[in-house]
N, C-alpha and C positions, 0 to 999 in steps of 0.2 A: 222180031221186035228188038229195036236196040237199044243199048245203055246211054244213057247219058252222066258224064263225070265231071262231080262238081271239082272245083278248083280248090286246093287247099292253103291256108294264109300265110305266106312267109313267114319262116323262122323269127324272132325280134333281134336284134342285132344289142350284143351290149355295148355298152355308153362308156363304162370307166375299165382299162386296162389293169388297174390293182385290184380293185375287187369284182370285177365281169359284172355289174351289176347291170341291168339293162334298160333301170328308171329313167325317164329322161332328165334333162339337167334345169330346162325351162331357161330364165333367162340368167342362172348361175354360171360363172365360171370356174365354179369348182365340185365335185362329185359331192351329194346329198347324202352320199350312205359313208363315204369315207375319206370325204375332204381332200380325197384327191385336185393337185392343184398343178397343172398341164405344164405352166411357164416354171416353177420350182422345181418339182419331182418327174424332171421330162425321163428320168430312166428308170422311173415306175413299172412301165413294161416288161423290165427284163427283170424284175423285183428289186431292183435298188429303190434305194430313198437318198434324199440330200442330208439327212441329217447323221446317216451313219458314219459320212466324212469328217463331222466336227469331234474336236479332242474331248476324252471325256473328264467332267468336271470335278475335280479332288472333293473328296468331303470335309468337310467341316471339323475339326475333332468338337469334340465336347467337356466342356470344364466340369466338373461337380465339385470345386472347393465350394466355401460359403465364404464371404464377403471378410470377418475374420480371417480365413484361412489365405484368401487372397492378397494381402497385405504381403508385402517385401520386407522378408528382415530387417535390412539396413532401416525400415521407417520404424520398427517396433526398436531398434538402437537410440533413434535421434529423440522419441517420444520420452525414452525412460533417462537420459540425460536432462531432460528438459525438466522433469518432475524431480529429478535427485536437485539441481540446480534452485529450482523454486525453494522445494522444502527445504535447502541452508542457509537461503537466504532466511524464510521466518522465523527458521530456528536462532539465528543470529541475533533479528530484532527482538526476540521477545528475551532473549539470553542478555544481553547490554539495553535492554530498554531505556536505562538511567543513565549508563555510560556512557553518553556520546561522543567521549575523544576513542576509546575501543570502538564501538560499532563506526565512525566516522573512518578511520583508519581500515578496517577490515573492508566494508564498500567501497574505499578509495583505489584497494589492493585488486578487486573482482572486476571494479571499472576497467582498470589499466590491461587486466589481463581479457574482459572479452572481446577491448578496444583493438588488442593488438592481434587476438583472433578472427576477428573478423576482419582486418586489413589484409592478413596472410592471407586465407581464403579467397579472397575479393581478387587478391591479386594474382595467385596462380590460376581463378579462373577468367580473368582479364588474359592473360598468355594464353592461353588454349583456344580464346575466341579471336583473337589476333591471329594468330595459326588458322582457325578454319574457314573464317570470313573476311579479304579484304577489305569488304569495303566498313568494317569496323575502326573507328579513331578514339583517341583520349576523350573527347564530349562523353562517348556511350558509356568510357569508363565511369563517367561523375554521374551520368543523368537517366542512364538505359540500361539498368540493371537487369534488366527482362532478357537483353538481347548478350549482355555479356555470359549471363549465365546459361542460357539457352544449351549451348553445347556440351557444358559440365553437365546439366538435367539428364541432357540424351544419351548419357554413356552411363548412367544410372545402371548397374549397384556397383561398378568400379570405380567411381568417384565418389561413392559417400561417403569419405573422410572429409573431403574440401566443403560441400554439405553440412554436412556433422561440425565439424571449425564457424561458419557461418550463424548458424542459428545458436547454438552453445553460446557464441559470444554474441547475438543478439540479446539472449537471454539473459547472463549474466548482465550487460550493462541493462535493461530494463531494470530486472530486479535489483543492483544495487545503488541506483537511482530512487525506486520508488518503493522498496520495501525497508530495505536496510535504514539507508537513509545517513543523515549525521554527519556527511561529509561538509566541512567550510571550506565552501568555495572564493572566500574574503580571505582566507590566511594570505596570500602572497604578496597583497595589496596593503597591508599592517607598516604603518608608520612610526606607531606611538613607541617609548624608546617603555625599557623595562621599570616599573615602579620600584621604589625603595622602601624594604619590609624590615630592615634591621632592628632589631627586640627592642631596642632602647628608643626607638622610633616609634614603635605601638604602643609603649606604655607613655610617652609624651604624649600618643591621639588621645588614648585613654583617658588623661588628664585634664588635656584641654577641651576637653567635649565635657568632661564634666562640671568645671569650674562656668564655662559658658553658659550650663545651664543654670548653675549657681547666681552668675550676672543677671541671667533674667529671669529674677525670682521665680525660677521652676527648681523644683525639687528632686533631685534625680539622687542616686547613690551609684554605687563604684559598677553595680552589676547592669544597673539597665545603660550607666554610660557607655561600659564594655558591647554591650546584644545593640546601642545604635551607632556601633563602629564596623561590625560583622559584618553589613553587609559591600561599606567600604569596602575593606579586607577582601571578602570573597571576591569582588568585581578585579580587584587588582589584582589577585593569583589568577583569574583566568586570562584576564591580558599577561601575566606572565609566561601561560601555555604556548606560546605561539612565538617565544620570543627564541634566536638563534644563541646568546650568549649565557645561557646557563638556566638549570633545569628550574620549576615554579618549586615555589617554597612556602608551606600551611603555615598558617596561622599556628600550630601546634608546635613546628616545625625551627618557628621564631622563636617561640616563649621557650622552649626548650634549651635553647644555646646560652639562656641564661643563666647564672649558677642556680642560687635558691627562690625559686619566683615564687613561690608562699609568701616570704619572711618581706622579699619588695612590694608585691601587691599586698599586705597589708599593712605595712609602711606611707605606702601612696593612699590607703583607703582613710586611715588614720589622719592624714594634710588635707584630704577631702573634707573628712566630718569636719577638721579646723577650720576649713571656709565654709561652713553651712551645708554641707551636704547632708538630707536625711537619710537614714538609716534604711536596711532593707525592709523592716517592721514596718515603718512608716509609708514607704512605696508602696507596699503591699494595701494599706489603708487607703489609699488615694481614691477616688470617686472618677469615673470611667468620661475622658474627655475627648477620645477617638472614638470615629463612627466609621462601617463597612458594612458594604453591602453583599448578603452572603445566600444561598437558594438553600431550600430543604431539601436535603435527601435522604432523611429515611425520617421514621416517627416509631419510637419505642413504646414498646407495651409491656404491660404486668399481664399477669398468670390469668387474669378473666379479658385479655385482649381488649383492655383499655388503654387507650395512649396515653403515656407519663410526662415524655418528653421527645425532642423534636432535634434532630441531628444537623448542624449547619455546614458548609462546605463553602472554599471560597479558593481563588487563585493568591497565593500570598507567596508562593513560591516556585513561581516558574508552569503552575500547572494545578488543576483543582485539586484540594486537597481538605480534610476535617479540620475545622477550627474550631466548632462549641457544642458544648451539649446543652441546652436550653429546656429545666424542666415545664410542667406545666404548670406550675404551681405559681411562675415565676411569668408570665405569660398574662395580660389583662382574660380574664375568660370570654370576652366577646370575640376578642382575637384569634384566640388560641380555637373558639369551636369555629369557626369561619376557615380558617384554615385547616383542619380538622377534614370540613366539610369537602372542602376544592383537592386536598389531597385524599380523597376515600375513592376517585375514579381515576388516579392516576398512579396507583399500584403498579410497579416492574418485576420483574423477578431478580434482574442482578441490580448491585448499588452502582453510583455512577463514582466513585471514589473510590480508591483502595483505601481498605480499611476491612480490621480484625471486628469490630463489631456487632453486635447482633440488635436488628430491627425489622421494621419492614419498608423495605427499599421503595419509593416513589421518584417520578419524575421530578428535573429540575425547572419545575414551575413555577415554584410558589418563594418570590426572593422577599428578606426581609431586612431591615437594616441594624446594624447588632451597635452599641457601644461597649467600647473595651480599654482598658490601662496601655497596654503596649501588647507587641507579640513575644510567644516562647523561643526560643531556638528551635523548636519542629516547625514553627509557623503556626502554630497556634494561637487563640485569642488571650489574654491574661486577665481576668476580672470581667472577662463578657455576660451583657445581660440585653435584654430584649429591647428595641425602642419603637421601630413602627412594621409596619408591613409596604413595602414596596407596590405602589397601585402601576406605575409604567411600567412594565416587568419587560426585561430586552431580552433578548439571544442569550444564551450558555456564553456564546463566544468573544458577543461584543460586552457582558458582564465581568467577563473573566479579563479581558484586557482592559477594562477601566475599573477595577478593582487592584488591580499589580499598577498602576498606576499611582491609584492614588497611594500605596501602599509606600513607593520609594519617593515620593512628594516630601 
């Protein structure tokens, strides 16, 4: 009996040379199990790969400053120029607040110098873009300041002097422009020639302003004809500031060069009273025939924080200032609690005047119109007493300038 032997099934043949796998591919052209890819990795066979020819790729380093830390010196330099810069300029205005030929003069000085730094700047980095870029001209010098300084930027932290020159004296001219301030920019344009203040010349105005008023049955005496010459006087020393032939000369400054100015001016008050002129007593008595219009800013109170009286403030001298103290007593009571009422929701915490006084500070809302004899030397009212309450009530700003108005009218 004999054998019969079956056939046994061919070996399977593998499919991918990198990994011998023997899956078929189906309709892929590249290995299932290991992406082998025939046209790329044709030297797969012998174990090479294509990729072990390419260069290997540098790392990265890694920063761990924090965003602070990362900051260049040179900018923590430019920053703290810029803050020293600022704070002298405030310190300047609030130091000369009143002085304005000092603060005018010191701004004048910070001007000229950030002026001329930042020309400097401008223009060694004008040279250095001329050097790197021809096709750079005089235009980009005026108009394309991006592209002039571009190159100065890129060599950054070795140029941050020319940098540091640039912004400094940006800064400086901003700040001595808009903080300082005070600078007259009319001085150079001043025609009017020097006024004549000679001693013997003031007491002649003195004279003739009072007999004037004598002409027109007004009654004045030696002192109020004197306080409405002052402000004469004043206006003419300061047109004398600005003048090149010799230095401005006070009022004080006048009366002084005179021997005994006691023994004259009461010589000259004494030819007064002989033309009619009343006495200071009698001035004093006069009945109040000027009127102004003045806002409340603060209202005084006694011990159980009742209001007593009501603080006035007006512009009579260049700038708002305290002119009257107005009790309540002295106030129609309808008035007085009406106003009262309108200033209870308009409480501030600071006054809007300088002033040593103690009250309680409110807003400039509530204006009233005051009648008064004349003004002090501080600008104060002389004989003020209450007349109405202002129902138009304007601006702080447009009040204050039609009140210095009407004031030198």
């Amino acid at each position: 009996m004999s054998t019969v032997e079956t056939p046994t099934a061919p070996a399977a043949q593998e499919t991918c040379p990198r990994c011998h796998t023997t899956e078929p591919w189906g309709q892929s052209s590249w290995c299932p199990v290991c992406n082998y890819y025939p046209v790329v990795d044709a030297g797969a066979a012998e174990g090479q790969s294509w990729s072990e020819d390419l260069p290997e790729t540098p790392q990265e380093e890694v920063d761990n400053r924090t965003a602070l830390e990362s900051i260049p010196g040179w900018f923590w330099g430019m920053l703290v120029g810029v803050v020293v810069i600022a704070v002298a300029s405030v310190g300047v205005r609030m130091s000369f607040a009143e002085d304005e030929g000092t603060r005018g003069l010191i701004a004048l000085i910070q001007l000229s110098v950030g002026l001329v730094s930042m020309i400097t700047a401008h223009g060694i980095a004008s040279k250095l873009a001329f050097a790197t870029d021809r096709r750079t001209n005089f235009n980009d010098v005026l108009l394309s300041w991006f592209s002039i300084w571009q190159p100065t930027i890129g060599r950054l932290p070795a140029s941050y002097k020319q940098v540091w020159a640039a912004i400094w004296g940006a800064i400086a001219v901003i700040t001595a422009t808009t903080i300082i301030g005070g600078i007259d920019y009319s001085a150079p344009f001043r025609t009017h020639k020097k006024p004549d203040l000679k001693p013997m010349n003031v007491i002649g105005k003195v004279a003739g302003a009072a007999r004037a008023g004598a002409a027109n049955a007004e009654k004045k005496d030696l002192d109020e004809a004197f306080g409405d010459l002052a402000s004469e006087v004043e206006a003419a020393e300061e047109a004398m500031g600005g003048i090149e032939d010799g230095p401005a000369k006070s009022i004080e400054d006048a009366l002084n060069e005179v021997g005994d100015m006691d023994e004259k001016l009461n010589g000259l008050k004494d030819n007064l009273d002989a033309d009619g002129i009343s006495s200071l007593e009698d001035a004093k008595n006069r009945k109040p025939e000027r009127d102004l219009e003045c806002f409340v800013y603060g209202v005084v109170i006694d011990e159980k924080k009742a209001p007593v009286a009501l603080l006035f403030a007006a512009n009579t001298r260049g700038q708002d200032q305290h002119v009257a103290e107005i009790k309540a007593e002295d106030i129609p009571k309808k008035k007085f609690r009406d106003i009262a009422l309108t200033l209870y929701r308009k409480v501030q915490r600071n006054s809007e005047v300088p002033t040593t006084r103690e009250a309680v500070w409110v807003k400039p809302d509530v204006y009233c119109r005051l009648k008064f004899v004349d003004f002090s030397k501080e600008g104060e009212l002389n004989g003020a007493v209450f007349d109405a309450v202002v129902v138009n009530q304007r601006s702080s700003r447009d009040a204050a300038s039609s009140l210095r108005s009407r004031q030198l009218q």
